[in-house]
C-alpha positions in Angstrom: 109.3 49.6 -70.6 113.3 48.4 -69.8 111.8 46.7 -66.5 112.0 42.9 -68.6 115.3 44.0 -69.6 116.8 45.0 -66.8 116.1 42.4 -64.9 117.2 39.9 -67.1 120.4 41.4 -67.3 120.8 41.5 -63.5 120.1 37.9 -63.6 122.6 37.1 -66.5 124.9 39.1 -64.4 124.2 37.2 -60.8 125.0 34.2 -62.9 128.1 35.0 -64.4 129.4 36.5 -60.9 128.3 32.8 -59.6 130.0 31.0 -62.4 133.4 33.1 -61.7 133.9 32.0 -58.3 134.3 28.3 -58.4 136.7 28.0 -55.7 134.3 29.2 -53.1 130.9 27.4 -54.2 133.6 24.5 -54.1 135.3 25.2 -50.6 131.3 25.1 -49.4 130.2 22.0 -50.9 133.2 20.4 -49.9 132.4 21.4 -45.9 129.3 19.7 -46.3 131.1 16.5 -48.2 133.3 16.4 -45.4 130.5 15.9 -43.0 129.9 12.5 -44.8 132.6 11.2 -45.0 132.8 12.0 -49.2 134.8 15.0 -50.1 136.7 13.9 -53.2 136.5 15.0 -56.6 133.5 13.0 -57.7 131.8 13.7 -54.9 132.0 17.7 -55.7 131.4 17.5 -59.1 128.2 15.8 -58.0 127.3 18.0 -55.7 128.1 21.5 -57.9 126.4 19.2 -61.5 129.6 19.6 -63.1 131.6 17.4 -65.6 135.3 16.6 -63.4 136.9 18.3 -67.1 134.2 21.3 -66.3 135.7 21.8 -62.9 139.3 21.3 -63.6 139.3 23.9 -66.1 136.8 26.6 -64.3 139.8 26.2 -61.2 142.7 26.7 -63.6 140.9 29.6 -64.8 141.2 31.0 -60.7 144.7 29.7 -60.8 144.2 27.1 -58.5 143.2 23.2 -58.1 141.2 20.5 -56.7 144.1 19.2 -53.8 144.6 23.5 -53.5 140.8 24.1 -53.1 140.5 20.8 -50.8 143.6 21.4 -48.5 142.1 25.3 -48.0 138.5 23.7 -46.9 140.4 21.9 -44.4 142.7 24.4 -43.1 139.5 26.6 -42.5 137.2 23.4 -40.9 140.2 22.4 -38.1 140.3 25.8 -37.0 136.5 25.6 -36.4 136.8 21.7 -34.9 139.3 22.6 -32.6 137.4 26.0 -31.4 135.2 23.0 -29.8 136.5 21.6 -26.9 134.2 18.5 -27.1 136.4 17.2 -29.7 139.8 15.7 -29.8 142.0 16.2 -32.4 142.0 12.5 -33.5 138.1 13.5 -33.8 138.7 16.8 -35.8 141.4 14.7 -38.4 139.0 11.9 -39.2 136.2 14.4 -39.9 138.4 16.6 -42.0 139.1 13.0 -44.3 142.6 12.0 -42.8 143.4 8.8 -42.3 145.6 9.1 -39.0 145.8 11.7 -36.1 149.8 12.0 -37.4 148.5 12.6 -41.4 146.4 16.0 -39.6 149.0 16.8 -37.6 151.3 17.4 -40.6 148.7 19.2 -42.4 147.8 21.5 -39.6 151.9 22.3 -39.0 151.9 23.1 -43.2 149.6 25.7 -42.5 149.4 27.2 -39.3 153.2 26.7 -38.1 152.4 24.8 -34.8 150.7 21.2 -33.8 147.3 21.7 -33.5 147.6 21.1 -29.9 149.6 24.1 -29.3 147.4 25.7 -31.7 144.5 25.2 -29.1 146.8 26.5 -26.3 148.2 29.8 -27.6 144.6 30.8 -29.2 141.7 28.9 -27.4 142.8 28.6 -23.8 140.4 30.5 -21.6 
């Protein structure tokens, strides 16, 4: 008899526990934007069928932003690149958006303490 009911409310319930977490449907989306070569703001409101006010306000509700959102997408993709051997860092910064090898670099220090060569030294070397 509550079978209707109950799942309904489990649904209602999957899709407010989807609706709360922003940042990480965000952080996914923009992994794939970065792949081509797209992942601004625009772009991810695109891709998650938001209004850009929408988003703004669903991330201030996390306590967090676009550039916060962006700059942790990137910090977990150039661990990943650089796991690859294959690819240079110059390779890994222009697929993670920057503009320069010396823009990355920067980054990479801001986050992980090191270059990311040393980076791929101290935790990559066989």
């Amino acid at each position: 008899m509550y079978g209707p009911f109950i799942e309904q409310a489990e649904k209602y319930l999957r899709s407010l526990y989807e609706q709360d977490n922003i940042a990480e449907q965000l952080i996914r989306r923009l992994a794939e934007l970065m792949a081509t070569g797209e992942a601004n703001a625009d772009a991810a409101c695109r891709a998650l069928r938001l209004s850009r006010r929408t988003l703004q306000r669903r991330l201030r509700a996390e306590k967090t932003s676009f550039q916060k959102v962006l700059n942790e997408a990137r910090a977990l993709l150039a661990v990943n690149y650089l796991s690859d051997a294959r690819l240079k860092s110059f390779e890994v910064a222009m697929l993670l958006g920057y503009s320069s090898i010396s823009a990355f670099t920067t980054a990479f220090k801001s986050w992980y303490d090191m270059p990311p060569a040393e980076y791929r030294q101290k935790f990559l070397a066989p």
